[in-house]
C-alpha positions as CSV (number, residue, x, y, z in Angstrom):
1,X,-36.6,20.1,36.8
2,X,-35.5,19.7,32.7
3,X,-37.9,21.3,30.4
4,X,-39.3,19.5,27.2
5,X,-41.0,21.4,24.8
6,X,-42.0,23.8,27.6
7,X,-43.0,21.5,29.9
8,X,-41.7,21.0,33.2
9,X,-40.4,17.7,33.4
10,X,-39.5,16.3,36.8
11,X,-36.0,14.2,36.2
12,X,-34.7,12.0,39.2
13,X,-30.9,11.2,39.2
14,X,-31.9,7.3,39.2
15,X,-34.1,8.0,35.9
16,X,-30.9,10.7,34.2
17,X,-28.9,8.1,34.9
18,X,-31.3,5.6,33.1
19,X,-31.7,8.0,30.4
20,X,-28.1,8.5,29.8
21,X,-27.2,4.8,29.4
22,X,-29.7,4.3,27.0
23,X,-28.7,7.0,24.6
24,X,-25.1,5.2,25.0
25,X,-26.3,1.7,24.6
26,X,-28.7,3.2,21.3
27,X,-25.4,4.9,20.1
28,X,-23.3,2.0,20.2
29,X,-26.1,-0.4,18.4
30,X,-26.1,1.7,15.5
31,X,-22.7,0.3,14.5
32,X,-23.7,-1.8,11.2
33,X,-22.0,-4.8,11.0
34,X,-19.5,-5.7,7.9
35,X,-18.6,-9.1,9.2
36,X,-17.6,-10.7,12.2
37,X,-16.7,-14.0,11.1
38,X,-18.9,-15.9,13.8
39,X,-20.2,-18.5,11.9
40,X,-18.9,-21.5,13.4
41,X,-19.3,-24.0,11.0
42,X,-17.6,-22.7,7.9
43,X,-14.2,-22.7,7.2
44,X,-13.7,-20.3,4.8
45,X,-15.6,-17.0,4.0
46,X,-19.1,-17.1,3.2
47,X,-20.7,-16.3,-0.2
48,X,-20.9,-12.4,0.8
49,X,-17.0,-12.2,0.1
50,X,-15.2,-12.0,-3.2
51,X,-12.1,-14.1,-3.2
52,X,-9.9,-13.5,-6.5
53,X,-6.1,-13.8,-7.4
54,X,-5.5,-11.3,-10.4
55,X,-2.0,-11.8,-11.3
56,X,-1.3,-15.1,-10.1
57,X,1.7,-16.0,-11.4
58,X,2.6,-18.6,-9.6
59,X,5.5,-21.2,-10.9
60,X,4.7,-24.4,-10.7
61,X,1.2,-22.7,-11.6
62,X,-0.9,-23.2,-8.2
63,X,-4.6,-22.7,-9.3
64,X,-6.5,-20.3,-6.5
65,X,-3.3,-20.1,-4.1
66,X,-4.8,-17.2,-1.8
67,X,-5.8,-18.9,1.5
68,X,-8.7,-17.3,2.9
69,X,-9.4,-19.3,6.0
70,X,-11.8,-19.2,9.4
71,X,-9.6,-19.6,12.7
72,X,-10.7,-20.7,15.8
73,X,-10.0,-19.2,19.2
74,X,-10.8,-21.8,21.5
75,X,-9.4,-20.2,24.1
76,X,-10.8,-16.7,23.4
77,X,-14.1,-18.7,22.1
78,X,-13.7,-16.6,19.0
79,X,-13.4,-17.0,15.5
80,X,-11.7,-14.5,12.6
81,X,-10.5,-14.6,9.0
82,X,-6.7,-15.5,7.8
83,X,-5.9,-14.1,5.0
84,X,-2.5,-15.3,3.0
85,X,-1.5,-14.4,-0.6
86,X,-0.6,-18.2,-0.7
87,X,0.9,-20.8,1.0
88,X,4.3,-20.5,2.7
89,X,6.8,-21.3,-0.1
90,X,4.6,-20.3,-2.7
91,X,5.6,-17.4,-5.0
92,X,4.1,-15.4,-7.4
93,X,0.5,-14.5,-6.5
94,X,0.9,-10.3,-7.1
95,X,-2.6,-9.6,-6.2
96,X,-4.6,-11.4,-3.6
97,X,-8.0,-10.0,-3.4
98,X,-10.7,-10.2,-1.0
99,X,-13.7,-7.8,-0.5
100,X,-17.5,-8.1,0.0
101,X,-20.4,-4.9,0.1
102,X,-20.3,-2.8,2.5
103,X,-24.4,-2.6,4.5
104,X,-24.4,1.0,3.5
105,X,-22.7,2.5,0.8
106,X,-21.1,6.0,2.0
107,X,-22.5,8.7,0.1
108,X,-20.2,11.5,-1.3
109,X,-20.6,13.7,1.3
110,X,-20.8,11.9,4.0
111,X,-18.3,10.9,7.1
112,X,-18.4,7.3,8.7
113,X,-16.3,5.8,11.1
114,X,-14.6,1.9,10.4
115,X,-14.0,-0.5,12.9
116,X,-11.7,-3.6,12.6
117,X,-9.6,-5.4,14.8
118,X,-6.9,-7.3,12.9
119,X,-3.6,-9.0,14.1
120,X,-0.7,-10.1,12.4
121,X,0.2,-13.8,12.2
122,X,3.6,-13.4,10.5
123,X,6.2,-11.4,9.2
124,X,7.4,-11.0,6.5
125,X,4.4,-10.2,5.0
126,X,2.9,-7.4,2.5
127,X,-1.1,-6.7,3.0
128,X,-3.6,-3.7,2.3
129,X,-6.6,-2.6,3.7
130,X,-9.4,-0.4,3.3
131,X,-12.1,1.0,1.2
132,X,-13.1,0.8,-2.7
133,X,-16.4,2.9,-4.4
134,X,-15.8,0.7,-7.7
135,X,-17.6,-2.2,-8.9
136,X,-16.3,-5.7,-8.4
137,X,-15.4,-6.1,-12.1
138,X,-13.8,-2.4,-11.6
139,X,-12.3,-3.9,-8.7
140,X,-10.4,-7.1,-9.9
141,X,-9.3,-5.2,-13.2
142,X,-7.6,-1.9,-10.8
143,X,-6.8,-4.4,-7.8
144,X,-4.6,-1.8,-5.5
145,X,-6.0,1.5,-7.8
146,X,-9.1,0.3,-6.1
147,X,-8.8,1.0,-3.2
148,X,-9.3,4.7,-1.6
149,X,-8.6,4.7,2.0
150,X,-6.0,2.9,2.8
151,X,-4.2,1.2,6.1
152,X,-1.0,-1.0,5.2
153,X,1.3,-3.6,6.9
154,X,4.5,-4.5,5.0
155,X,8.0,-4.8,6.2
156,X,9.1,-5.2,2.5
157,X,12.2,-3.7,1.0
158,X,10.7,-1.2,-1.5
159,X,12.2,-0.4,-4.9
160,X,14.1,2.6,-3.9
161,X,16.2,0.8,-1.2
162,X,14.3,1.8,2.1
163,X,13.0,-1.2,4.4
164,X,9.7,-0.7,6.0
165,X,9.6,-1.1,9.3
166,X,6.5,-3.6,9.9
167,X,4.3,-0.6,11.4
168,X,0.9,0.3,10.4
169,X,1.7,2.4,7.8
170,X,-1.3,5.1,5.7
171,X,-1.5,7.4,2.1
172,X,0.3,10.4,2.6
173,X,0.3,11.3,-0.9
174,X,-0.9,10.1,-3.8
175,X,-0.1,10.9,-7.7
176,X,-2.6,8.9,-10.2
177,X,-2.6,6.2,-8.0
178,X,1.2,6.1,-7.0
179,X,0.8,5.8,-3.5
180,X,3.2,6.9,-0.9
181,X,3.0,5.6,2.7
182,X,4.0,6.9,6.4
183,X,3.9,5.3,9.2
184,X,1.3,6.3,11.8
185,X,2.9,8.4,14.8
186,X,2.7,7.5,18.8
187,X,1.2,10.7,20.0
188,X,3.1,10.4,23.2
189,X,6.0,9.8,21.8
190,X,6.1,12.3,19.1
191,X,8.0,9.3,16.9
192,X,7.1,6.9,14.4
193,X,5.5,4.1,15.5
194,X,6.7,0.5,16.9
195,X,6.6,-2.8,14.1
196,X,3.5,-4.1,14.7
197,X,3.6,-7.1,16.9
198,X,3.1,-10.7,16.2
199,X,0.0,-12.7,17.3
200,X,-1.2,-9.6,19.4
201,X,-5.1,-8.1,18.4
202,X,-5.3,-4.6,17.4
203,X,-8.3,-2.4,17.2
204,X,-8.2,0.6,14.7
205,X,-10.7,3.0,13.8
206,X,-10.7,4.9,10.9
207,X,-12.9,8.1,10.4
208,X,-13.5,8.3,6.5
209,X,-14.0,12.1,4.8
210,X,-15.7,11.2,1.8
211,X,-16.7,15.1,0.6
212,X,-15.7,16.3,-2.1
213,X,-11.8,17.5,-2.4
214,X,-13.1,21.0,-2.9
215,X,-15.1,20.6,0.2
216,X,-11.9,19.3,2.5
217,X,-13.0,15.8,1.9
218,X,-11.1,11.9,0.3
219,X,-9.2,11.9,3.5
220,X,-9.2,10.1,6.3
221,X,-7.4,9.7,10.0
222,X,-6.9,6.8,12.4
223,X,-7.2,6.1,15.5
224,X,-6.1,3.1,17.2
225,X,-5.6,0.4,20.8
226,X,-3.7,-2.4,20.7
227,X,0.7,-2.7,21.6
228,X,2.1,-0.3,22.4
229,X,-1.3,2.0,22.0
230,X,-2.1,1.0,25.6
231,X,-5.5,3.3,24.9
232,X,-7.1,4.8,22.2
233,X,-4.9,7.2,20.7
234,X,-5.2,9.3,17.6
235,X,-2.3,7.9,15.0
236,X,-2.6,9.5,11.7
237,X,-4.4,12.8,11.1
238,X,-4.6,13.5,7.6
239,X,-4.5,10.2,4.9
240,X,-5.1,10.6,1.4
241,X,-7.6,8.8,-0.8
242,X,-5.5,6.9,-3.1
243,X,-7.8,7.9,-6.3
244,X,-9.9,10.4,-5.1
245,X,-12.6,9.7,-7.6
246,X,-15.9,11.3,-5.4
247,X,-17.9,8.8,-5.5
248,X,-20.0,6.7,-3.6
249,X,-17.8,4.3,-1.0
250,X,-19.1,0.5,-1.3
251,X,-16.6,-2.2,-0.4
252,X,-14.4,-3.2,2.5
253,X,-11.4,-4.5,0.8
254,X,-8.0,-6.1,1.1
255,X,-5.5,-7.7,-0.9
256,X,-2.0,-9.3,-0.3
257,X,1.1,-9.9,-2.7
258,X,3.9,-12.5,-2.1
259,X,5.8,-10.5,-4.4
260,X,8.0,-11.7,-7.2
261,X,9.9,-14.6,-8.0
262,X,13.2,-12.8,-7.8
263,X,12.4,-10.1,-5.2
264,X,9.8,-11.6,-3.0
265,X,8.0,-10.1,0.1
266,X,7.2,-13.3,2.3
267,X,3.3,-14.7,3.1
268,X,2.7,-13.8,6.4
269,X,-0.9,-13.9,7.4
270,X,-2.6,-11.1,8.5
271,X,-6.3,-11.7,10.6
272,X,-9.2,-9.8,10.5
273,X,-12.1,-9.5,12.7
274,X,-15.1,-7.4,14.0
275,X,-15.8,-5.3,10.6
276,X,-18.1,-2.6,11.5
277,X,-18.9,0.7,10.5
278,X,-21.1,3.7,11.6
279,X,-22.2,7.6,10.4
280,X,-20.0,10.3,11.7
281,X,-16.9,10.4,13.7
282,X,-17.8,7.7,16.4
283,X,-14.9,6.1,18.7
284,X,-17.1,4.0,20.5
285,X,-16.6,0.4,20.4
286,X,-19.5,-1.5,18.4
287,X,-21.4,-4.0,20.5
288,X,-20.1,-7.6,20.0
């Protein structure tokens, strides 16, 4: 016998067990979707998305070289977003920019969990992704001093000499918008992680802090499946906001960068798929 309210309630095991999946199944739906990608007969990205190339310095000048493109799974019966910073051969574009509103902006103050799955068509490569509370004006004028949280895949050389390694890398620290990067840790194997691998999905969650930094908050950790991540494992436990400017979370953003004519970084793909986000820390997986 439960009580409700004071009253006796008489509870069978058949109806507990009813009751239970419910509140799982009502949990679970109230993942709001970002994007998913599943319309079918477009090609590209639909109206929702910004698309912009900020410093395209392409040479021969390529107008619009980002290729922002809708794949199709057939065998999987799925479809997802390729993004490029351009075409493979084509230098110059520093700043390939996507991003589109998030449903619900994320209130200083508040905690949501991220969901994406993405993969990685190619190495080498150089692409960002995360979060941005600016503007889209504010947006295209900052590109990566947009973003806030911040999840990376690179295996470019960096200025100082040191080769990343092609894992999922995150803000450790951050200095005015210098950025400095780790990679995310295998929990079982106390070391960094593996390169991400080719043409294999990955599903990441990331729980997003966005209190105030005198209240412990512009942080973020991930979790994440996928590789060598046989199950869910906790990768990163403390990331730093980029900018840290407290204010109101409102875009899902990414951007790529070929890098420059005389030191450049490749155009692998990177694909995205199942955007979804939810208040609080929530490792469920969203309903597809």
């Amino acid at each position: 016998m439960w009580y409700v309210n004071g009253k006796a309630v008489k509870v069978t095991l058949l109806s507990l067990s009813f009751c239970i999946l419910q509140c799982a199944h009502a949990q679970i739906n109230n993942w709001q979707l970002v994007d998913d990608f599943e319309d079918h007969t477009r090609t590209g990205l639909s109206a929702d998305w910004y698309i912009k190339d900020v410093q395209n310095d392409t040479n021969p000048f390529v107008n619009n070289p980002q290729i922002a493109l809708i794949e199709h799974d057939i065998d999987l019966q799925n479809t997802y977003y390729l993004k490029k910073p351009a075409a493979d051969g084509v230098l110059g574009n520093r700043k390939a920019l996507s991003y589109i509103a998030l449903p619900t902006p994320v209130a200083v103050g508040d905690t949501y969990t991220f969901y994406t799955r993405f993969m990685v068509e190619a190495f080498p490569n150089n692409h960002s992704f995360g979060l941005s509370n600016l503007s889209p004006s504010e947006i295209d004028k900052l590109s990566y001093n947009a973003f806030e949280p911040m999840l990376r895949v690179t295996d470019k050389l960096e200025s100082n000499g040191e080769k990343n390694t092609g894992a999922l890398m995150a803000i450790v620290k951050s200095n005015n918008g210098k950025a400095i990067y780790a990679d995310i840790i295998n929990p079982l194997t106390k070391s960094k992680a593996k390169p991400l691998q080719t043409g294999i999905w990955y599903q990441v969650w990331y729980v997003v802090d966005n209190a105030t930094l005198a209240n412990g908050g512009q942080r973020y950790e991930i979790y994440m499946q996928g590789g060598e991540f046989t199950q869910q494992q906790k990768v990163f436990e403390l990331g730093k906001f980029r900018m840290a400017r407290e204010k109101a979370l409102t875009h899902f953003i990414t951007i790529s960068n070929t890098g420059s004519h005389k030191k450049p970084y490749g155009n692998g793909g990177l694909a995205y798929d199942d955007i979804y986000m939810i208040k609080g820390n929530n490792l469920s997986l969203p309903e597809r």
